[in-house]
C-alpha positions in Angstrom: -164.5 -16.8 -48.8 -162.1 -18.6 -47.2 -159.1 -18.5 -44.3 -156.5 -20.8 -44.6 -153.8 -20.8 -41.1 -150.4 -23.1 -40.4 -147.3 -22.5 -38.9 -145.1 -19.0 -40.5 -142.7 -21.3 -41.8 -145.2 -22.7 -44.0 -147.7 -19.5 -44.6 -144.4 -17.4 -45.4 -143.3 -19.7 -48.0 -144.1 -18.2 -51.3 -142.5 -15.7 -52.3 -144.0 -12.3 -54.1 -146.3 -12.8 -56.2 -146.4 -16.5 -55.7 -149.8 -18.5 -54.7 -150.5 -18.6 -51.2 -154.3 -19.5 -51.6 -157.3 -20.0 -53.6 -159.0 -16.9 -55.0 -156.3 -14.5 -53.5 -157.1 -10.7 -52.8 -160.6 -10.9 -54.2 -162.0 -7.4 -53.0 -165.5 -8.1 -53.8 -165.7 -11.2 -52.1 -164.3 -9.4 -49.2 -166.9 -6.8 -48.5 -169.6 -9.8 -48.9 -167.9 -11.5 -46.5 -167.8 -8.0 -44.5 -171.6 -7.4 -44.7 -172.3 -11.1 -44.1 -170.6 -10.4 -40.8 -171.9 -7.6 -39.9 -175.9 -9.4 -40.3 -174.3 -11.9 -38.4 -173.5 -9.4 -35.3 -176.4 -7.2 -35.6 -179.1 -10.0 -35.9 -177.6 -12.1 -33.2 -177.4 -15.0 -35.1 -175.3 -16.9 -33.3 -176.9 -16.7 -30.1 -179.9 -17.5 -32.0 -177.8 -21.2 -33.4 -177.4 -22.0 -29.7 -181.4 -21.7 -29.1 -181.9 -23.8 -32.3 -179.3 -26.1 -31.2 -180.8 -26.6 -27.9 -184.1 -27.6 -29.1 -183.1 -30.1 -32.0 -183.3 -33.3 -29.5 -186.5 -32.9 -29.0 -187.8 -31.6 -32.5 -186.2 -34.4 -33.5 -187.8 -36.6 -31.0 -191.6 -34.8 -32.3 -190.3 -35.5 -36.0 -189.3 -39.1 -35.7 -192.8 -39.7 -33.9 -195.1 -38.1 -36.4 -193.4 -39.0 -39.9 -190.9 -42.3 -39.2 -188.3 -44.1 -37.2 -185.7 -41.9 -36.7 -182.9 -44.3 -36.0 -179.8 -41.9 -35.6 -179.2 -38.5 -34.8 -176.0 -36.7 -34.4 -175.2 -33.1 -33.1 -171.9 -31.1 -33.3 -172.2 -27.8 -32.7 -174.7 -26.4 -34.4 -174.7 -28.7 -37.6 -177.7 -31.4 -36.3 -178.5 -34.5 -38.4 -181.5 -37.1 -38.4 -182.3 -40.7 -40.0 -185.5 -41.4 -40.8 -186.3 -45.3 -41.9 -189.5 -46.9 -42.4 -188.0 -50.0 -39.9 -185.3 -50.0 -37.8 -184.6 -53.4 -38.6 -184.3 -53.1 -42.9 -182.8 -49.7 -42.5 -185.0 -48.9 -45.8 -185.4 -44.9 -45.8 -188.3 -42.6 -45.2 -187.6 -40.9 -48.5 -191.5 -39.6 -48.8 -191.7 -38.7 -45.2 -187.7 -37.0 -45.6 -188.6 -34.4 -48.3 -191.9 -33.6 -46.5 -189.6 -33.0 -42.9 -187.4 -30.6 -45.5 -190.0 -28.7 -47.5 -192.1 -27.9 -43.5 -188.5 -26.6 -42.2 -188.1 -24.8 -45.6 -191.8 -23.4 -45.3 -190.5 -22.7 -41.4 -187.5 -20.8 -42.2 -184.8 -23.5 -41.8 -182.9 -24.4 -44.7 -181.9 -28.1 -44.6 -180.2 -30.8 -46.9 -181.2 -34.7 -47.7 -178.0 -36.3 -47.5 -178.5 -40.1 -48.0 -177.7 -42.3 -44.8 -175.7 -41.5 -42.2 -172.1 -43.4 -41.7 -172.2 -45.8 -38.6 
């Protein structure tokens, strides 16, 4: 699911039956979108990405002390990111110590990614 905005002399462009987007009119991924939604509201979700939010400096603080150097972290909005390297000085990653951060947030009920270093 998608949304794609810009100005009405842009977005009214194509004409009928002309492309205006990706996977156009798709009524089934509509009403998942719908339902998604709807958990969304009813389980408070995003008040509950603001709590989360809120505590990831000092998780992260907790992580980098138990498992590795964290040497960066970044934070926008709700997306969160950490380092982790065996020595701030060579930079080398703390691959073991990474997927074992991953797999206890997994087992914890946060879904994350390993995504390689992070740019400077």
């Amino acid at each position: 699911m998608a949304g794609v905005t810009g100005r009405a002399d842009i977005m009214d462009a194509p004409g009928v039956g002309q492309l205006g987007g990706t996977f156009s009119g798709n009524p089934l991924a509509c009403e998942a979108a719908l339902a998604v939604l709807e958990i969304i509201e009813k389980e408070n979700l995003c008040a509950r990405a603001n709590l989360l939010g809120e505590r990831f400096p000092q998780a992260r603080g907790e992580v980098a002390d138990t498992v590795g150097t964290g040497r960066r972290c970044s934070r926008n909005g709700r997306h969160a990111g950490l380092e982790l390297v065996r020595s701030k000085a060579t930079r080398q990653p703390a691959d073991e110590e990474t997927k074992q951060v991953s797999q206890y947030c997994y087992e914890h009920g946060l879904v994350t990614i390993t995504a390689g270093r992070m740019a400077m």
